[in-house]
matplotlib code that plots the C-alpha trace (Angstrom):
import matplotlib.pyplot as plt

x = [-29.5, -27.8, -23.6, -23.1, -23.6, -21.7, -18.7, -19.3, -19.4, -16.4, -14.7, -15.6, -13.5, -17.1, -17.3, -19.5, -21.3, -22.4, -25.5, -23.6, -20.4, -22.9, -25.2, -22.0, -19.8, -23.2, -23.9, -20.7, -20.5, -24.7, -23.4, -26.0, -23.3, -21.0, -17.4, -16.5, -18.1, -16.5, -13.4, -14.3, -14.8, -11.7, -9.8, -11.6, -11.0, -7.0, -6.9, -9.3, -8.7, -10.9, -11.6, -10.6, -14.5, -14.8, -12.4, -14.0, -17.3, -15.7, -14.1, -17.5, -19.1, -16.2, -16.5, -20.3, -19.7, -19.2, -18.5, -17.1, -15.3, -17.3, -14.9, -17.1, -16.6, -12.9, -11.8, -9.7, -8.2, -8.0, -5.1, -3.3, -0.5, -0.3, 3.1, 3.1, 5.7, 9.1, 12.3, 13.2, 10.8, 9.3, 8.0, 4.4, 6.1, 7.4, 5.6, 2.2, 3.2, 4.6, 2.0, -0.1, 2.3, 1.6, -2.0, -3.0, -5.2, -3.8, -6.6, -4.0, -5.3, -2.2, -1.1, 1.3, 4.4, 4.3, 7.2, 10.0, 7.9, 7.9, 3.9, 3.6, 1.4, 4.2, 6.8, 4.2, 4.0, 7.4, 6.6, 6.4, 2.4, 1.2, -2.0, -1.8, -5.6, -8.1, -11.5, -13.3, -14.5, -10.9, -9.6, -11.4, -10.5, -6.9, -7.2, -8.6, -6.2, -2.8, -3.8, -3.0, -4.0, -2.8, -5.5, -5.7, -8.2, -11.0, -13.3, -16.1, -14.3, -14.6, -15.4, -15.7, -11.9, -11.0, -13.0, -11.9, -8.5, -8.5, -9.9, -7.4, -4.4, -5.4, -6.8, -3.6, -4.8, -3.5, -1.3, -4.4, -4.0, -7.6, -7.9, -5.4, -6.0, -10.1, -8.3, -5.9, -8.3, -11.8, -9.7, -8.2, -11.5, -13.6, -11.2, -12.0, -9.2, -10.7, -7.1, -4.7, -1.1, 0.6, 4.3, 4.4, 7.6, 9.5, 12.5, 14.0, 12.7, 9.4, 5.8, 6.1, 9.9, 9.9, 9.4, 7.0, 5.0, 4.9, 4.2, 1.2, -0.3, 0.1, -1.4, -5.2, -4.1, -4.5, -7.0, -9.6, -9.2, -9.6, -12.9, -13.9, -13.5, -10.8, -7.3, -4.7, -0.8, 1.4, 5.1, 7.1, 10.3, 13.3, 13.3, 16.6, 18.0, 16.7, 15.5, 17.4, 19.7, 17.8, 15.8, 13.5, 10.7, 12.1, 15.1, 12.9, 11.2, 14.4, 15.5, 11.4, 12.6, 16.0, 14.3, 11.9, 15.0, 16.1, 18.7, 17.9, 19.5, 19.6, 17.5, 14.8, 14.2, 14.2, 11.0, 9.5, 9.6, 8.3, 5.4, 4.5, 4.8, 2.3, -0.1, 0.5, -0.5, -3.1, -4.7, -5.2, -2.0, -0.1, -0.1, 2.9, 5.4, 8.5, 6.2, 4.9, 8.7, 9.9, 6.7, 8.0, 11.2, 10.4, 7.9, 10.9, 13.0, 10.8, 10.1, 6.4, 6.4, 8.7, 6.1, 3.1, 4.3, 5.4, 2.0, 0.5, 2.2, 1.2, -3.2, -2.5, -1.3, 2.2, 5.1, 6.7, 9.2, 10.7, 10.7, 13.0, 15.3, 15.2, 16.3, 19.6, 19.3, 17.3, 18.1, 17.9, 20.0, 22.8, 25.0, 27.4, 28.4, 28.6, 32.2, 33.5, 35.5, 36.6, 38.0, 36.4, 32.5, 29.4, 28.1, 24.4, 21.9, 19.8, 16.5, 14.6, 17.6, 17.8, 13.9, 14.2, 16.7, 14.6, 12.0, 14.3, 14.8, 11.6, 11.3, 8.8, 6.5, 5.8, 2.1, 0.2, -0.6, 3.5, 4.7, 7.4, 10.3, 10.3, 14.4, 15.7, 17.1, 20.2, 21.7, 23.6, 26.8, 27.9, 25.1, 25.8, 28.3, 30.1, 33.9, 34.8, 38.2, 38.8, 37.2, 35.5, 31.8, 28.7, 26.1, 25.5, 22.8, 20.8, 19.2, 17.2, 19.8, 23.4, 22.9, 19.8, 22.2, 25.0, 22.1, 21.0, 24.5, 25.5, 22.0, 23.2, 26.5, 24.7, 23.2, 26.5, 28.3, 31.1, 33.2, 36.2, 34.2, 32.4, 28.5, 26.5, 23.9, 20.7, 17.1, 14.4, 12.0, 12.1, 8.5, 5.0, 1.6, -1.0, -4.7, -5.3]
y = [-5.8, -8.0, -8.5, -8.5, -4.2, -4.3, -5.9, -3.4, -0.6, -1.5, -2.0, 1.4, 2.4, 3.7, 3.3, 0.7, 2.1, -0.2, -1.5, -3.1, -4.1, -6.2, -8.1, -9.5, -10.3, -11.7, -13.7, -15.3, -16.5, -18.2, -19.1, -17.1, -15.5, -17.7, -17.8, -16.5, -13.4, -12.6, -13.7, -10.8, -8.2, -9.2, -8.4, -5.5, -4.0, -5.1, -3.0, -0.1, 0.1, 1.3, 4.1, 4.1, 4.4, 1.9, -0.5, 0.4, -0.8, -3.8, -5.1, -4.4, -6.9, -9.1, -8.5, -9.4, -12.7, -14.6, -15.0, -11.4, -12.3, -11.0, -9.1, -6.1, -8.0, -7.0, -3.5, -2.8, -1.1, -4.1, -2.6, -6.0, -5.9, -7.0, -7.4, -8.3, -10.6, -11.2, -13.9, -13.9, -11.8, -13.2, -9.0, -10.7, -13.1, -10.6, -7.2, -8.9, -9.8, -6.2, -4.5, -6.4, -5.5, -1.7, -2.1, -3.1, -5.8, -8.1, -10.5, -11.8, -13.9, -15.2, -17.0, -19.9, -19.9, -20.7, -19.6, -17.6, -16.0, -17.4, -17.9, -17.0, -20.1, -22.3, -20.9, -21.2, -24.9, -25.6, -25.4, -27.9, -28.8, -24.7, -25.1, -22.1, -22.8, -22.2, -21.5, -18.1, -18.7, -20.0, -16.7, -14.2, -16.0, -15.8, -12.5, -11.2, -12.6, -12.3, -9.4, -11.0, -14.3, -16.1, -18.4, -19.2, -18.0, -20.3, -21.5, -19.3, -15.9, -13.9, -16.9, -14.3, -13.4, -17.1, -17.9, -14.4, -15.1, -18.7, -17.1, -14.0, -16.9, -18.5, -15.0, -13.2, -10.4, -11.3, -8.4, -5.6, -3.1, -2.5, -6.2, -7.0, -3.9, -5.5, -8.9, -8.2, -5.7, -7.5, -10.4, -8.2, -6.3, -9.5, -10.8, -7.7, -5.4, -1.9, 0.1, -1.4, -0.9, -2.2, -3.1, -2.5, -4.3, -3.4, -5.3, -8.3, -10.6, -8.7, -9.1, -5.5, -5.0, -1.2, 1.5, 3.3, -0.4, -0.3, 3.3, 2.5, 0.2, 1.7, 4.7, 2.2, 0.3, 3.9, 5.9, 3.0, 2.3, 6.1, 5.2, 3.2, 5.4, 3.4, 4.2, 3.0, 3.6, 2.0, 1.4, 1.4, -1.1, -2.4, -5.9, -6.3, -8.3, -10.8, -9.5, -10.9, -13.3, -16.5, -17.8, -21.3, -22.0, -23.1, -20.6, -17.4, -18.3, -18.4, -14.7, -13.6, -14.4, -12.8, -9.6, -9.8, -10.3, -7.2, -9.0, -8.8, -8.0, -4.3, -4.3, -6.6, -4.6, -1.0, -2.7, -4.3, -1.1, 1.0, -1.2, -1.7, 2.0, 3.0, -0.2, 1.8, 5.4, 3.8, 2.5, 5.8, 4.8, 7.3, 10.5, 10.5, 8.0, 9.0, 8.4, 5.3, 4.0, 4.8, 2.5, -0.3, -0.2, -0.1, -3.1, -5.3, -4.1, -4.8, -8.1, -8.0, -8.8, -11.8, -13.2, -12.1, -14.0, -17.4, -16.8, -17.2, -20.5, -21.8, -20.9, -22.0, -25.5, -25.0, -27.0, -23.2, -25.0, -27.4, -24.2, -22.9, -26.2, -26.2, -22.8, -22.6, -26.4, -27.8, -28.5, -30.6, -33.2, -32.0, -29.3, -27.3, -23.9, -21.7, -19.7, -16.7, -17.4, -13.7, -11.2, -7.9, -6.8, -8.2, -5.8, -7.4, -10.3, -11.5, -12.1, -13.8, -16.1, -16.8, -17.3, -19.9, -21.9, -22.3, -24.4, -27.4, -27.4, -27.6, -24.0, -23.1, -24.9, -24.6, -25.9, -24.9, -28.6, -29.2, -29.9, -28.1, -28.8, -27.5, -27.6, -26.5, -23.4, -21.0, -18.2, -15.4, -15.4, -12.1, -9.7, -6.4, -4.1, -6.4, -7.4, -11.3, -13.0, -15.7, -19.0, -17.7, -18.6, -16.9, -18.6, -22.0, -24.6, -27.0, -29.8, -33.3, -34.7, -33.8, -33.9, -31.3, -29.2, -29.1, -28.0, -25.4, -23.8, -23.9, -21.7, -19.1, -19.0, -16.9, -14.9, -13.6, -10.8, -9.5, -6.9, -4.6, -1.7, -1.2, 0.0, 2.6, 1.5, 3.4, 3.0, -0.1, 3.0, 4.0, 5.9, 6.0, 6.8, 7.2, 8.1, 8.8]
z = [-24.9, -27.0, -26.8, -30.8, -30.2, -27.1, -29.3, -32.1, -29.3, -28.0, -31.2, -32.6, -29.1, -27.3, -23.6, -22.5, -19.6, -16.0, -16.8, -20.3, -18.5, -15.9, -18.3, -20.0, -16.9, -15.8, -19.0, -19.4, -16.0, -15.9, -19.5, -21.0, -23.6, -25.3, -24.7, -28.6, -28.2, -24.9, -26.6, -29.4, -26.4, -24.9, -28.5, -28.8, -25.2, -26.5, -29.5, -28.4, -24.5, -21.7, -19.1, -15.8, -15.1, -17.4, -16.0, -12.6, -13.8, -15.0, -11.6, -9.2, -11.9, -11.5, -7.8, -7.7, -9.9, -6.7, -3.2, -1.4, 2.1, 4.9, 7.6, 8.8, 12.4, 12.0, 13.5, 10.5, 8.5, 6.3, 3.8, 1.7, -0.8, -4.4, -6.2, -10.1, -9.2, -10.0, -8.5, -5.0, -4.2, -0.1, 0.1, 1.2, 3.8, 5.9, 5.6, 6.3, 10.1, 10.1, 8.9, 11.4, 14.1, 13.0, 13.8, 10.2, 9.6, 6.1, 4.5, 1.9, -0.9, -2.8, -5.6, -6.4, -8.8, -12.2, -15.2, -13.7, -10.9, -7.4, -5.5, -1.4, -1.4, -2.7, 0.2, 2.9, 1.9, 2.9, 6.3, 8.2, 8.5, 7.2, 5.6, 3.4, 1.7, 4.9, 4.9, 5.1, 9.0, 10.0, 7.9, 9.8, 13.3, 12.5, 11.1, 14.3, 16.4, 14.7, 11.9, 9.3, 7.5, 4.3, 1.7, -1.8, -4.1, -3.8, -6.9, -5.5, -5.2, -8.5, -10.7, -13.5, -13.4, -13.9, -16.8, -18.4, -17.6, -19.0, -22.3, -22.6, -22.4, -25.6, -27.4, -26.9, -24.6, -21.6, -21.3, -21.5, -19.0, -18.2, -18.2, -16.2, -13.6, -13.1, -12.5, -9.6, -8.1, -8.3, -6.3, -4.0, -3.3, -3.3, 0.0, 1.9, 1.5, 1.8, 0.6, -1.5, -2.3, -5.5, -5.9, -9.8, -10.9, -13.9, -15.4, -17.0, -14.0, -14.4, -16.6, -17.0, -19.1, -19.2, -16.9, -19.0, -19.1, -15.5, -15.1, -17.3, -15.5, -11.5, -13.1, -14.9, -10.7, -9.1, -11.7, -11.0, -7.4, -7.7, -9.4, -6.8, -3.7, -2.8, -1.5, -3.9, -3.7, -6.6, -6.2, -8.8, -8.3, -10.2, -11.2, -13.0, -10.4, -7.9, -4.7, -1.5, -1.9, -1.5, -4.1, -3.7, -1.3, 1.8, 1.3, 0.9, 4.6, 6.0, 4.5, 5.8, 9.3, 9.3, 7.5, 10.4, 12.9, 11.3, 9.8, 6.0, 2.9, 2.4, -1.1, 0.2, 3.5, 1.2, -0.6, 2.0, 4.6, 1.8, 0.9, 4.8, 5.4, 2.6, 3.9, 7.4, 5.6, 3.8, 6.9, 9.1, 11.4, 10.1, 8.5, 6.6, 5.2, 7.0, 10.2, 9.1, 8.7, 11.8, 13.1, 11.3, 12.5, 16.3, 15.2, 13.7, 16.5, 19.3, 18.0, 17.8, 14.1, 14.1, 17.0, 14.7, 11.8, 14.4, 16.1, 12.2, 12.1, 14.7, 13.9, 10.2, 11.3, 10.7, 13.6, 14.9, 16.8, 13.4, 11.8, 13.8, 14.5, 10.3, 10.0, 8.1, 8.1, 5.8, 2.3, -0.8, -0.7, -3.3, -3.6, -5.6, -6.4, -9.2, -9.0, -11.2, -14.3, -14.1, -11.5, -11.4, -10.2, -10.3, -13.1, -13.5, -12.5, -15.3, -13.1, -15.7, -16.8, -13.3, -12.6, -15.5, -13.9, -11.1, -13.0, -13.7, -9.9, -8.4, -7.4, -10.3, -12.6, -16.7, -15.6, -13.1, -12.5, -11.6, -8.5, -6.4, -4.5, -0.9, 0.0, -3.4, -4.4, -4.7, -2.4, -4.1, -2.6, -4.7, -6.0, -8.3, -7.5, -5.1, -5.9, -6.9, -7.5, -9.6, -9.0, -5.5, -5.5, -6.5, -6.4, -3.8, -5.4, -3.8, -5.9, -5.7, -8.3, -9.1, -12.9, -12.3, -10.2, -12.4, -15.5, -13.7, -13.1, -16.7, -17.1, -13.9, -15.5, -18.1, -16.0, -14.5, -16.1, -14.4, -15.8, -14.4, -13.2, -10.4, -11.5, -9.8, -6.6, -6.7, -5.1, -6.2, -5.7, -8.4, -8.4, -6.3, -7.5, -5.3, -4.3, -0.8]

ax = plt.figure().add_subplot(projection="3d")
ax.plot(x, y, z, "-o")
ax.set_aspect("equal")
plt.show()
């Protein structure tokens, strides 16, 4: 076999079948098959696509690359959660301990922030003493006793998907579908998830802009989980505006633990008990979706998954009781606000002009290499729809540096518009694919 006809294959739009798919996943990663004709493959699966077999085929390889996260001593179901990210968006934080309050057991492998787009890892961090990158024995022990653990994707888990990934960044086909759908699944698979549900975000705070983007790739998420015998639910959501109100590290664990006191801002707790309830369905708990919601709220009203996700703290190293005293508390050490220049309604929240603003903070990175600020951040004070008067706040900013702070509110300003009429308030949901 010889990868020069697997590239002409592929660029005559063929389907490559297993066997081919596994001798050059293989080859690249022993180093067998150089990376400029994996970076010709990659241009070709760009232009000409690839089944959801195909893709399929493509993530076991990936999967078998490396390390796979032994849980079979776990009672399951192991169901986790991927969202393509977005700003503000603690989803992972809270439905997690939830889930895992609903009888689901969560291996979460998660990712850090970088550009506009926020990382678990990152808000775990700003707890006091979390180590949020454990190993695989200390994952399974914390697993079975809380149902639910958090870790970082280690060097040995799907090595494949991280030198493919480093080589679609600089070839231009990052944004591939099938590509992309073998990447998030072979890592998901590869920690021992056995179902999987997907929150596909569309928007201007989202990597997917249009709906019919996003509906395009929850159907390649679903169509090859499908592939794979796996149960798959994708949820379409609206990313036009931030989610919650709270937007930095430390900020976004404080809104997790009021959503968890049941206390939440109404759009963050429509996601997150959607998500959770088809994680619930997923799992064999319950039949139905409407049951499966009802579960979560006696869970979050009950308490059990507020003490699920303190318990977490406590295994993963973090200090539960700081936590708590810093609650509400802690913060950089300037601040200022952001107030309207108009009277009239919120008409929209430009997410991704909002995500950027972050960066100068501390709340993101340009470079994966960057560091973060923990106690930075902004809290929405008015969100869309929601009446302002002149000069009354919208937006509270905490910086390391007042010159920083005052930056970043000349970039929020422009992410304000606020006009004279009140705008319509519909669903995030706005559509769920699924293969159960």
């Amino acid at each position: 076999m010889r990868m020069t006809d697997l590239i002409l294959k592929k660029r005559e739009g063929d389907a490559l079948s297993k066997g081919e798919i596994e001798f050059l996943v293989k080859g690249y990663v022993s180093g067998e098959i150089p990376p400029y004709q994996i970076s010709s493959w990659l241009m070709a699966v760009y232009f000409r696509g690839m089944s959801f077999e195909e893709t399929g085929f493509l993530t076991r390889a990936m999967i078998g690359s490396g390390k796979v996260f032994d849980l079979s001593s776990l009672a399951g179901p192991l169901v986790d959660k991927h969202s393509t990210g977005g700003v503000g968006d603690k989803v992972s934080l809270i439905l997690a301990p939830l889930a895992a309050a609903c009888g689901v057991q969560v291996p979460m492998m998660s990712g850090r922030a970088l550009g506009h787009t926020g990382g678990t890892l990152d808000k775990l961090d700003s707890i006091p003493g979390y180590k949020s990158v454990i190993s695989e024995d200390l994952f399974r022990q914390i697993l079975a006793e809380t149902g639910f653990a958090m870790t970082g994707q280690s060097q040995d888990v799907v090595p494949a998907d991280r030198l493919m990934y480093a080589l679609r960044d600089v070839t231009g086909t990052v944004e591939s579908v099938p590509l992309i759908t073998a990447s998030i699944m072979s890592k998901k698979f590869a920690e021992g998830a056995q179902s999987l549900v997907f929150d596909v975000k569309c928007g201007a705070g989202a990597f997917m802009k249009t709906r019919e983007a996003a509906e395009e790739l929850a159907v390649s998420l679903v169509e090859t989980g499908r592939s794979l015998d796996r149960k798959i639910v994708a949820v379409i959501t609206a990313m036009d505006e931030p989610l919650g109100r709270k937007v930095g590290n430390f900020l976004e664990v404080e809104e997790s633990l009021a959503c968890l006191r049941g206390e939440g801002p109404a759009d963050l707790m429509e996601i997150t008990l959607r998500l959770t309830a088809w994680m619930v369905v997923a799992g064999g708990i319950r039949p139905t979706v409407e049951e499966a919601l009802d579960l979560c709220r006696d869970r979050l009203a009950d308490g059990s998954a507020l003490e699920r996700f303190l318990r977490n703290v406590t295994l993963q190293g973090g200090d539960r009781d700081l936590l708590l005293e810093r609650e509400n508390r802690a913060r950089a050490a300037f601040s200022l606000d952001l107030t309207a220049g108009a009277e009239g309604f919120v008409e929209s929240i430009d997410s991704y002009a909002l995500g950027m603003a972050g960066i100068p903070l501390g709340v993101g990175r340009n470079k994966t290499e960057d560091a973060v600020e923990p106690l930075v951040g902004f809290e929405l004070l008015k969100k869309r729809g929601e009446p302002v008067k002149m000069g009354e706040p919208l937006v509270r900013i905490w910086s390391e540096g007042e010159e920083t702070g005052k930056t970043v509110r000349d970039m929020i300003a422009s992410a304000y518009r606020i006009g004279g009429v009140k705008p319509d308030s519909g669903s995030l949901i706005l559509k769920e694919i699924k293969a159960l």
